[in-house]
C-alpha positions in Angstrom: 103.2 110.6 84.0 99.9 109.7 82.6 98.4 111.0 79.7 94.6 111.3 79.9 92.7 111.2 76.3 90.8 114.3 75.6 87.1 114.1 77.3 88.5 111.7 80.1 88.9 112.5 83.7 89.8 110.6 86.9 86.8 108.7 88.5 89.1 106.9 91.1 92.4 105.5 91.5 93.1 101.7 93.3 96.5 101.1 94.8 98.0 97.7 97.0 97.3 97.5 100.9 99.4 99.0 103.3 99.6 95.8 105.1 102.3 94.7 102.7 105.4 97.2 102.9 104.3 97.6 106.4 105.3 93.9 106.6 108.4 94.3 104.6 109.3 97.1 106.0 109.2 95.2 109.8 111.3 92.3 107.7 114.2 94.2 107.0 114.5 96.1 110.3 114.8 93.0 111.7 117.1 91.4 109.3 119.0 94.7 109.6 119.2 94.5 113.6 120.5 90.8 113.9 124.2 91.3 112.9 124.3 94.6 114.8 122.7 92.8 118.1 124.6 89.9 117.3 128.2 91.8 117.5 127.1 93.3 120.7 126.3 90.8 122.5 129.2 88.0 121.6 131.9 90.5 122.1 133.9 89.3 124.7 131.7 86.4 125.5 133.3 83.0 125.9 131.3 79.5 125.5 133.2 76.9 127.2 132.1 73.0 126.7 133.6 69.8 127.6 135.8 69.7 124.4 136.4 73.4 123.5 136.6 77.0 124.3 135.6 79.7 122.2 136.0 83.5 123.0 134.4 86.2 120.9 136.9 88.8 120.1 137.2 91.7 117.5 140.4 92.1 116.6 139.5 94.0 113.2 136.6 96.1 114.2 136.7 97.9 110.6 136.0 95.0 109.1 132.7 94.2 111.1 132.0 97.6 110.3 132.4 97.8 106.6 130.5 93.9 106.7 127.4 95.6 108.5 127.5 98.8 106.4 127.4 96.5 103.6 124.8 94.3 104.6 122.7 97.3 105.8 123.4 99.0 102.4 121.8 95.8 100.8 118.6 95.9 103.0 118.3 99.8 102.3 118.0 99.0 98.4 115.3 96.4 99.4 113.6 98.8 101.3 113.5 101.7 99.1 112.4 98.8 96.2 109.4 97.9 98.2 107.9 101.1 98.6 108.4 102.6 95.3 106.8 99.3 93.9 104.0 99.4 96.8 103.7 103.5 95.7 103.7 103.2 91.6 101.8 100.0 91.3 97.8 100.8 90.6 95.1 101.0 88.7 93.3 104.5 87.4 90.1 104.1 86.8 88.4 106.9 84.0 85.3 107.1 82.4 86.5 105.5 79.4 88.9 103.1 80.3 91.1 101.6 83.2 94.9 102.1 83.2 97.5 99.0 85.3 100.6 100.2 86.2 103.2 98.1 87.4 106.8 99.1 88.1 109.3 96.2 87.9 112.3 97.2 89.4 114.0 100.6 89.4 113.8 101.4 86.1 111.3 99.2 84.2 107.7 100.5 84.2 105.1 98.9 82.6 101.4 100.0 81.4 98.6 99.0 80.3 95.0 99.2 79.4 91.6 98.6 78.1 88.3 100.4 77.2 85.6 99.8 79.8 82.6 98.6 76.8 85.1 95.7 76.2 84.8 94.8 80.3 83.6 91.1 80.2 83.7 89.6 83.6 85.5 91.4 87.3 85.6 88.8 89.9 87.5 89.3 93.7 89.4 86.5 95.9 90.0 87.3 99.3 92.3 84.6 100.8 93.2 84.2 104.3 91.8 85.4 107.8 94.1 88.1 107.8 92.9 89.8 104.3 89.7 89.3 105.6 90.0 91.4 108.4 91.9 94.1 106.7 89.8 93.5 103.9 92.1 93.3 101.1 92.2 91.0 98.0 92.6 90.4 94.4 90.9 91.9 91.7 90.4 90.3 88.4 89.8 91.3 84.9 88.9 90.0 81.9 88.4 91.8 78.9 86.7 90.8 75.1 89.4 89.2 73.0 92.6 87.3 73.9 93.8 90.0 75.6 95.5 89.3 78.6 93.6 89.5 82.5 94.3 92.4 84.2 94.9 91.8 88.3 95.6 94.2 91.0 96.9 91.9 93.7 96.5 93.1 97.1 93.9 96.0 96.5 92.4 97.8 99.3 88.6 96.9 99.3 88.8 94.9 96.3 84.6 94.8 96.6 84.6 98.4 96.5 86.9 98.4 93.4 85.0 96.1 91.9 81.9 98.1 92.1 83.6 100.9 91.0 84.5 99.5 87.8 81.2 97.8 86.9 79.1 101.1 87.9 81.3 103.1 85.3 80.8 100.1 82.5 77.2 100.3 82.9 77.4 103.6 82.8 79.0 103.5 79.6 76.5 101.0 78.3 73.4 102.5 79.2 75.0 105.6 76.6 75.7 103.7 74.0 72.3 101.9 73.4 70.7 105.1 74.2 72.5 106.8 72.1 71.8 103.9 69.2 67.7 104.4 70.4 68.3 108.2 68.8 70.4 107.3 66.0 68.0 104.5 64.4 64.0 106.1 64.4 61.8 103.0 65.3 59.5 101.9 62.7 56.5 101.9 65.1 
């Protein structure tokens, strides 16, 4: 659950393309099909060369069973990992501040964040024909300090998430020194 400071509200929230569990997803559908095609077709089917003969029989089918039901388990796990990591990993964006979230695994989720006036430098890297099509990229941060960089791999439209993010730091600039211009009466 995130807890928004008081005086903050959502301007937008950036999340990975869905290029990539589509992908994974198309993996392990495959991966999951091959023993079960595999046992269908070899059934009963006999390979003969010049030096052996081999015939495909089940003689336990239980066990072929409880192997695929295993294996199938297995991919299920992967499955259901890959889409509650594509669906909890993001970025919020506020008008104070931007919040990464990354979940690692099941039960490990991790957070963090930084205030937007200590925004140094947002740069993008599309690689690849593909994310150029589907435009799609990485975004980086870096922040004042030795903090660490902030990425969002993957992003959808990471040009759009990078204007985003600058529009609402300028925002916050252009307060604060006209804020300071009515705090401190010029001399003149």
């Amino acid at each position: 659950m995130l807890k928004l400071k008081e005086g903050e509200i959502i301007i937008g929230t950036f999340r990975k393309h869905w290029i990539l569990p589509a992908i994974n997803t198309a993996v392990v559908s495959i991966l999951f099909l091959i023993p079960v095609v595999a046992l269908l077709f070899l059934v009963g089917e006999t390979i003969t060369t010049e030096y052996f003969e081999i015939t495909f029989r089940l003689e336990e089918p239980s066990v072929a069973v409880f192997i695929i039901s295993l294996w199938g388990l297995f991919l299920w796990i992967r499955f259901f990992s890959f889409w509650t990591d594509h669906h909890l990993d993001g970025w919020v964006l506020t008008n104070k501040r931007v919040i990464d979230m990354e979940q690692r695994g099941f039960f490990r989720r991790e957070s963090a964040s930084f205030r937007l006036e200590r925004l140094q430098d947002v740069t993008t890297e599309v690689k690849g024909i593909i994310a150029t099509l589907l435009k799609y990229g990485d975004v980086h941060v870096q922040t004042a300090g030795t903090d660490r960089e902030f990425v969002l791999r993957h992003a959808t439209n990471p040009k759009h998430v990078k204007e985003k993010i600058l529009a609402e730091h300028d925002r916050i600039i252009d307060e604060r020194i006209y804020d300071d211009k009515d705090a401190v009466a010029s001399p003149y």
